[in-house]
Backbone as a chain_set.jsonl record, in Angstrom:
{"seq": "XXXXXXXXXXXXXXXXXXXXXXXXXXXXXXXXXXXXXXXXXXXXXXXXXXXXXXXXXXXXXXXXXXXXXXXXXXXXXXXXXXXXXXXXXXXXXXXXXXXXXXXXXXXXXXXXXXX", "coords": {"N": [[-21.503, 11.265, 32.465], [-18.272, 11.241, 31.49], [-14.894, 13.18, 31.564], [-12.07, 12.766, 30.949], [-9.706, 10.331, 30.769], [-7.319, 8.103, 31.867], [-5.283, 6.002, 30.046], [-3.351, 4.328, 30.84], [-4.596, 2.949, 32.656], [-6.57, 1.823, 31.537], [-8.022, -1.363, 30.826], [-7.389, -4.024, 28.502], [-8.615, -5.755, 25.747], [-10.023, -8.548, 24.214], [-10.358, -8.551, 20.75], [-14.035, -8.26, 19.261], [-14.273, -9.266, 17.144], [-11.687, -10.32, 15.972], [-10.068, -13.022, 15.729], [-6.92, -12.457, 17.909], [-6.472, -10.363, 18.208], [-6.229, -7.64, 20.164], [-7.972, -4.681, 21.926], [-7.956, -1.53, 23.139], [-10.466, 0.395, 25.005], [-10.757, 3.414, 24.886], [-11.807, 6.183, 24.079], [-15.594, 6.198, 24.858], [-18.69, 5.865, 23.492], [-21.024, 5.436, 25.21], [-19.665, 5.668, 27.659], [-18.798, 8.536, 26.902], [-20.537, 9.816, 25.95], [-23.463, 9.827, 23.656], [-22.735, 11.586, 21.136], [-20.096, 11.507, 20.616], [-16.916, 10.837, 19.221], [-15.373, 7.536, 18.514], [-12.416, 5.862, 20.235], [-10.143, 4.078, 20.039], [-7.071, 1.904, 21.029], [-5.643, -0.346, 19.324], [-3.951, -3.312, 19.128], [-2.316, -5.498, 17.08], [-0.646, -8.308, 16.428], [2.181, -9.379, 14.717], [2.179, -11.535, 11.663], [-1.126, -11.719, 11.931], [-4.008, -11.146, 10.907], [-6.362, -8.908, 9.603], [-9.271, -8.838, 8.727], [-11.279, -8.601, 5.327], [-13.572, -5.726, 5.651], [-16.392, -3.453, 6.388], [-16.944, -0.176, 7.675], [-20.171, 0.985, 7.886], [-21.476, 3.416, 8.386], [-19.55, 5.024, 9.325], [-16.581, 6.834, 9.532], [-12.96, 5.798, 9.265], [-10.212, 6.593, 10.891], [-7.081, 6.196, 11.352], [-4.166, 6.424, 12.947], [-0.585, 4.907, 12.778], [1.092, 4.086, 15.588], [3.367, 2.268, 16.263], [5.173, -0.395, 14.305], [4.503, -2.727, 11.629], [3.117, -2.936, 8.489], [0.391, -3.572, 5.846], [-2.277, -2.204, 4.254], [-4.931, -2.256, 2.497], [-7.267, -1.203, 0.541], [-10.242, -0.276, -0.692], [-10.651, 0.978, -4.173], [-8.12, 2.442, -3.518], [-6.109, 0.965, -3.026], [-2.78, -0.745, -1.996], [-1.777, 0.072, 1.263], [1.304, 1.314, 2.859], [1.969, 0.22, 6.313], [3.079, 2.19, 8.584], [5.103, 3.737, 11.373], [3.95, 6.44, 11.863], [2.272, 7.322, 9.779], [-0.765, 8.129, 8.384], [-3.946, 6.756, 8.155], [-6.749, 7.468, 6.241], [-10.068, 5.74, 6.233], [-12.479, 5.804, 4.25], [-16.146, 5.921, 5.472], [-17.934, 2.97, 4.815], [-16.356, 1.571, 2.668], [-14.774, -0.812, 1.546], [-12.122, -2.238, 3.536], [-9.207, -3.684, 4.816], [-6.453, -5.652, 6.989], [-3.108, -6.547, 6.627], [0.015, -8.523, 6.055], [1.062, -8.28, 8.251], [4.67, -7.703, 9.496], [5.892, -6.768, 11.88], [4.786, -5.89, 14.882], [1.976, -4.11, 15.516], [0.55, -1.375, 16.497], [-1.863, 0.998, 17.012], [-3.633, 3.766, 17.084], [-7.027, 4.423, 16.91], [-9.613, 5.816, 15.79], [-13.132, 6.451, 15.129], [-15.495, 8.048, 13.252], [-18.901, 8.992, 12.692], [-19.075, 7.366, 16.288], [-18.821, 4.08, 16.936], [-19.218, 2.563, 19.38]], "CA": [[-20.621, 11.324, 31.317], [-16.949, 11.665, 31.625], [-14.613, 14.271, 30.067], [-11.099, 12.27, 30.263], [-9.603, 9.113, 31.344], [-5.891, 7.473, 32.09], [-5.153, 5.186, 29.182], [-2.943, 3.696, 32.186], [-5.291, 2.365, 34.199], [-7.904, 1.021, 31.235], [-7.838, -2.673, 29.983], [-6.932, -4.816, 27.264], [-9.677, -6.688, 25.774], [-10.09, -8.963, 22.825], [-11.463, -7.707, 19.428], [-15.09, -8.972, 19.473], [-14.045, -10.434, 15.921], [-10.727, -10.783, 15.326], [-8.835, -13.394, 16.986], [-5.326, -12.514, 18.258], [-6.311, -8.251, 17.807], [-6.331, -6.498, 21.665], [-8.52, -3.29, 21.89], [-8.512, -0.561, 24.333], [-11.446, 1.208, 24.803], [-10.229, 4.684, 25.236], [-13.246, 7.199, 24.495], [-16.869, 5.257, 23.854], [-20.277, 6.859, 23.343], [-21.148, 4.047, 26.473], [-19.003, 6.596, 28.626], [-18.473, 9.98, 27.321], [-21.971, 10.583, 25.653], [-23.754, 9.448, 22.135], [-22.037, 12.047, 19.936], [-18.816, 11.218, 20.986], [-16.739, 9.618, 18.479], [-15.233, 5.645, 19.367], [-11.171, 5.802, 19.96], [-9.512, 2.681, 20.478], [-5.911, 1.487, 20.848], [-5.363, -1.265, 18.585], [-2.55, -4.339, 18.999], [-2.318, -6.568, 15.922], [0.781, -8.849, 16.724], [3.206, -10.016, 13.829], [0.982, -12.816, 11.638], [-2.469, -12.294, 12.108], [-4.671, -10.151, 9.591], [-7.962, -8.032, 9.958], [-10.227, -9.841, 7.418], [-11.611, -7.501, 4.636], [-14.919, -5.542, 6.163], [-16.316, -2.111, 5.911], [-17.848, 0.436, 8.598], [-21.368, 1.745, 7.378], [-22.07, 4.728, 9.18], [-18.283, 5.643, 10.27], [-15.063, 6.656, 9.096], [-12.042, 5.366, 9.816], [-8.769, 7.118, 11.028], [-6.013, 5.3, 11.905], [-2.681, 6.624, 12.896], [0.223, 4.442, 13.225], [2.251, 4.539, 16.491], [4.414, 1.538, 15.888], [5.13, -1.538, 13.752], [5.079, -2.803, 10.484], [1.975, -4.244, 8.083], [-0.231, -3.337, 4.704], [-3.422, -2.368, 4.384], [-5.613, -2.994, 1.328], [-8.712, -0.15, 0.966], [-11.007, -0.509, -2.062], [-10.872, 1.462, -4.616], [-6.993, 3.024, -3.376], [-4.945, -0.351, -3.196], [-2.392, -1.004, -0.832], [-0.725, 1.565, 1.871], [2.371, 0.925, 3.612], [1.526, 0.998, 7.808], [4.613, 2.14, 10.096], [4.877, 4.722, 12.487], [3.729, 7.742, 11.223], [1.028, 7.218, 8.894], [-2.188, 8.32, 9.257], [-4.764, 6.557, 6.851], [-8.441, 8.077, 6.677], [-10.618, 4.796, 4.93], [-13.859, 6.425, 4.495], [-17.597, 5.483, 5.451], [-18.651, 2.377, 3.639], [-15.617, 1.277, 2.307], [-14.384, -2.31, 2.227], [-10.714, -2.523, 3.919], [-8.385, -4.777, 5.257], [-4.937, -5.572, 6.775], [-2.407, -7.956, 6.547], [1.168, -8.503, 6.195], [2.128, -7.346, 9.587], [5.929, -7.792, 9.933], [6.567, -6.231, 13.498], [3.253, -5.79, 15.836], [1.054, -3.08, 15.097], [0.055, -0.395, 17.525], [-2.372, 1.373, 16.257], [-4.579, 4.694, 17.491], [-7.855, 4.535, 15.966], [-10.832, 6.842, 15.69], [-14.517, 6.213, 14.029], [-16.451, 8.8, 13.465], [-19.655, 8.501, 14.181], [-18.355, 6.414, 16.983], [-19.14, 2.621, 16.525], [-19.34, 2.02, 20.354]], "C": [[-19.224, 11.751, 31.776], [-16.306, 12.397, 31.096], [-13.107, 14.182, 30.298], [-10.601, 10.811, 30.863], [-8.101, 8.44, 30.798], [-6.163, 5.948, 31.135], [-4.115, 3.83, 29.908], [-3.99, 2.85, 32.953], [-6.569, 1.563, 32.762], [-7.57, -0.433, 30.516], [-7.79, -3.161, 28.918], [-8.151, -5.499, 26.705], [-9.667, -7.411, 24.514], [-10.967, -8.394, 22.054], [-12.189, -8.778, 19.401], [-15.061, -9.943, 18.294], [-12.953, -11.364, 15.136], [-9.882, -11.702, 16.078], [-7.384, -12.84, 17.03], [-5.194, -10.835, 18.497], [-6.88, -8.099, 19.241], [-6.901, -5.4, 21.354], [-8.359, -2.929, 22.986], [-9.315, 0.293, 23.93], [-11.324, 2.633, 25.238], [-11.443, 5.458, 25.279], [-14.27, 6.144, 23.87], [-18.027, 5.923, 23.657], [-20.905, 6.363, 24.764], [-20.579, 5.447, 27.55], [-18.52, 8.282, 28.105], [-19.555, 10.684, 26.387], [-22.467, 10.055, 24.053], [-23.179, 10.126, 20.502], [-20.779, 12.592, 20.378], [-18.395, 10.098, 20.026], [-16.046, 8.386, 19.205], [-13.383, 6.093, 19.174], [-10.354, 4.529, 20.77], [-7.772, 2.62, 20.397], [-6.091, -0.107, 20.133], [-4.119, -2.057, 18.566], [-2.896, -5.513, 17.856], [-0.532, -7.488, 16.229], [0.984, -9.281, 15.016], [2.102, -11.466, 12.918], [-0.145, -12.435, 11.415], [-2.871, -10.907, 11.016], [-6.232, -9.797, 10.462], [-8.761, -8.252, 8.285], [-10.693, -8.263, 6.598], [-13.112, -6.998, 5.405], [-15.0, -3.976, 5.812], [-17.572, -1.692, 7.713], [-18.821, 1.438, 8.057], [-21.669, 2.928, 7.495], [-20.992, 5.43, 9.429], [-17.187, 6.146, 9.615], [-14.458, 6.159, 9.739], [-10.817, 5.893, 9.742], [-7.796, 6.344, 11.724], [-4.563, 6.002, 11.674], [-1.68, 5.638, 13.702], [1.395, 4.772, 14.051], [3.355, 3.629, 16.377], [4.198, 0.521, 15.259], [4.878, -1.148, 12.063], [3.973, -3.343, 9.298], [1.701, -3.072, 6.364], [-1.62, -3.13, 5.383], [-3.855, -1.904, 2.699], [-6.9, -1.96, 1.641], [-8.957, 0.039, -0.91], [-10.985, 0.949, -2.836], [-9.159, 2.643, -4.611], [-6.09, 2.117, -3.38], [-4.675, -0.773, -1.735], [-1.399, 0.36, -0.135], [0.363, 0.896, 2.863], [1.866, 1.468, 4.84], [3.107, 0.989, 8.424], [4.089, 3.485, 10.501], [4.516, 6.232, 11.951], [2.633, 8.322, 10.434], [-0.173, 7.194, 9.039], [-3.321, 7.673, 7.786], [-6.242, 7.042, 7.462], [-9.322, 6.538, 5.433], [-12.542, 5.397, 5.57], [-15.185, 6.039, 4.374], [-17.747, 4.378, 4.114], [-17.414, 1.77, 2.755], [-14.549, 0.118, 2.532], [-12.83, -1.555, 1.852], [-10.198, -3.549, 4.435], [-7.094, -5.006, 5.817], [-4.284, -6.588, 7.135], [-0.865, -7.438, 6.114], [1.76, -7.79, 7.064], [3.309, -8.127, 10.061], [6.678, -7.498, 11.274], [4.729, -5.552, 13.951], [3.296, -4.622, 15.268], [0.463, -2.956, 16.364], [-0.696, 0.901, 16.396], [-3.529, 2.603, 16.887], [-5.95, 5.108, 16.394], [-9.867, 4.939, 16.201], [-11.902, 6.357, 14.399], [-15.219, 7.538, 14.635], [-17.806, 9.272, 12.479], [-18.913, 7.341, 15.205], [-19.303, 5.051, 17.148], [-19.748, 1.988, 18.109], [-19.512, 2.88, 21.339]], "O": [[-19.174, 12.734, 32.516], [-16.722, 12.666, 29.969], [-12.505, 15.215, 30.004], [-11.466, 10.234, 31.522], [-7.804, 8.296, 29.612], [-6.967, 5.058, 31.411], [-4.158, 2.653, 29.549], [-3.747, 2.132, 33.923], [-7.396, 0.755, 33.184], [-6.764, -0.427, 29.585], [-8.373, -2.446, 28.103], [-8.83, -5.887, 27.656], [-9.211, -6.735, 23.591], [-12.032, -7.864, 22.372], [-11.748, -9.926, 19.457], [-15.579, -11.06, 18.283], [-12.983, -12.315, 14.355], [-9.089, -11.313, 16.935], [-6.753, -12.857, 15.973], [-4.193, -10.207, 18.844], [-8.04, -8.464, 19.429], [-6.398, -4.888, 20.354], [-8.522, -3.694, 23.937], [-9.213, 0.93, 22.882], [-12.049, 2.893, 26.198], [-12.125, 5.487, 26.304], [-14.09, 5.452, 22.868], [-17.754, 7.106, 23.862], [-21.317, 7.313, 25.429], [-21.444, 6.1, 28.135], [-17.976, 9.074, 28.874], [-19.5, 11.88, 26.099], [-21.525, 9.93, 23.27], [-23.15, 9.643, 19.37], [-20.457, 13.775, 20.492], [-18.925, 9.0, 19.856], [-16.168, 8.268, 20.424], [-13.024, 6.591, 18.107], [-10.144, 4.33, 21.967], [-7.248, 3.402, 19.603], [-6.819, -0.917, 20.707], [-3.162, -1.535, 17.994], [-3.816, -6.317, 18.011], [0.554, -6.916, 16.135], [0.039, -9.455, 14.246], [1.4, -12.226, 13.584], [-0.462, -12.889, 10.316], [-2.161, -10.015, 10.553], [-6.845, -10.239, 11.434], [-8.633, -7.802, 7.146], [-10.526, -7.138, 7.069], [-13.83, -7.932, 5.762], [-14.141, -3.327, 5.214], [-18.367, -2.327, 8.406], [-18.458, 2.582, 7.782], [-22.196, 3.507, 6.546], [-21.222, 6.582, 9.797], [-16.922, 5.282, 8.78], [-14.88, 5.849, 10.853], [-10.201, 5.779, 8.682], [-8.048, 5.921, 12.852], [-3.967, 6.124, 10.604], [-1.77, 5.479, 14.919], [2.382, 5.412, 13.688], [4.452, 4.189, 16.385], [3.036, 0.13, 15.373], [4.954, -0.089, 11.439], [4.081, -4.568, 9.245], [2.444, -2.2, 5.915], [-2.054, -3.555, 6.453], [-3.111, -1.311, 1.918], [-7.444, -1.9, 2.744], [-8.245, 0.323, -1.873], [-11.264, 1.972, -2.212], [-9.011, 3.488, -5.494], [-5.019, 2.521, -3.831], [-5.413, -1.025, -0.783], [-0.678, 1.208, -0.662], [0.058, -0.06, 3.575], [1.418, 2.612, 4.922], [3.936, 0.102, 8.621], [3.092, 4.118, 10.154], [5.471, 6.974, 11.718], [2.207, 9.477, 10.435], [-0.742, 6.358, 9.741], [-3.35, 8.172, 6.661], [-6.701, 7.02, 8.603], [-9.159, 6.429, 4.218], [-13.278, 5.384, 6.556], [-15.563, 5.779, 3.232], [-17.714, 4.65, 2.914], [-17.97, 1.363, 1.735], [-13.698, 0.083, 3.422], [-12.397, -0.884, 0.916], [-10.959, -4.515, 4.497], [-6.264, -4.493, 5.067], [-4.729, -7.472, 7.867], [-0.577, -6.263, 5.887], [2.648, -6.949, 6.925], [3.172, -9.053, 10.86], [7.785, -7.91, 11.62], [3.874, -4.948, 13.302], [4.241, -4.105, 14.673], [0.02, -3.82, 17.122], [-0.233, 1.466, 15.406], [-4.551, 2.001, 17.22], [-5.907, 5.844, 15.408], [-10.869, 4.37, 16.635], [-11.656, 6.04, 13.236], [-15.431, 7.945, 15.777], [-17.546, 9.955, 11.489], [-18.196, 6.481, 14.692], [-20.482, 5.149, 17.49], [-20.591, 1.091, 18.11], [-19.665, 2.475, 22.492]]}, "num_chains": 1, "name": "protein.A"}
């Protein structure tokens, strides 16, 4: 089990669902133990959307490091994403995002961790 790791040195990879969305796999359960939550870097370029879906078991934290978009979370509407903003969309809860105007960078935590 590991206990940190250079965000420098780890790879890019496509999102297993979304075309055009880059993940980095920053902390995983896979590498730093089963109750370890999942923290990803997230690239959404300009254009492309994250279809509506929901995570069963997980929350979802997402703080925005840069760029420009919407996101759509049931039952709260829509939230403006730019740099600063931290949205929590909680267990079980269909979300979504779209209208990204300037790429999206995105630091994002599930917990339980998804991976």
């Amino acid at each position: 089990m590991e206990i940190y790791c250079d965000m420098n040195r780890l790879p890019w990879e496509q999102h297993p669902t979304v075309q055009g969305v880059s993940i980095q796999k920053v902390i995983t359960q896979a590498r730093f133990g089963s109750e370890s939550p999942s923290i990803l870097m997230v690239k959404i370029p300009s254009g492309v959307e994250v279809p509506e879906h929901i995570h069963e078991r997980s929350e979802d934290i997402l703080c925005i490091l840069s760029g420009r978009g919407t996101m759509w979370i049931d039952g709260v509407g829509e939230i403006p994403m730019h740099q600063g903003v931290v949205i929590r969309v909680p267990r079980n809860t269909r979300h979504r995002i779209f209208d990204v105007t300037d790429d999206l960078l995105v630091y994002d935590v599930f917990s339980p961790g998804i991976m």
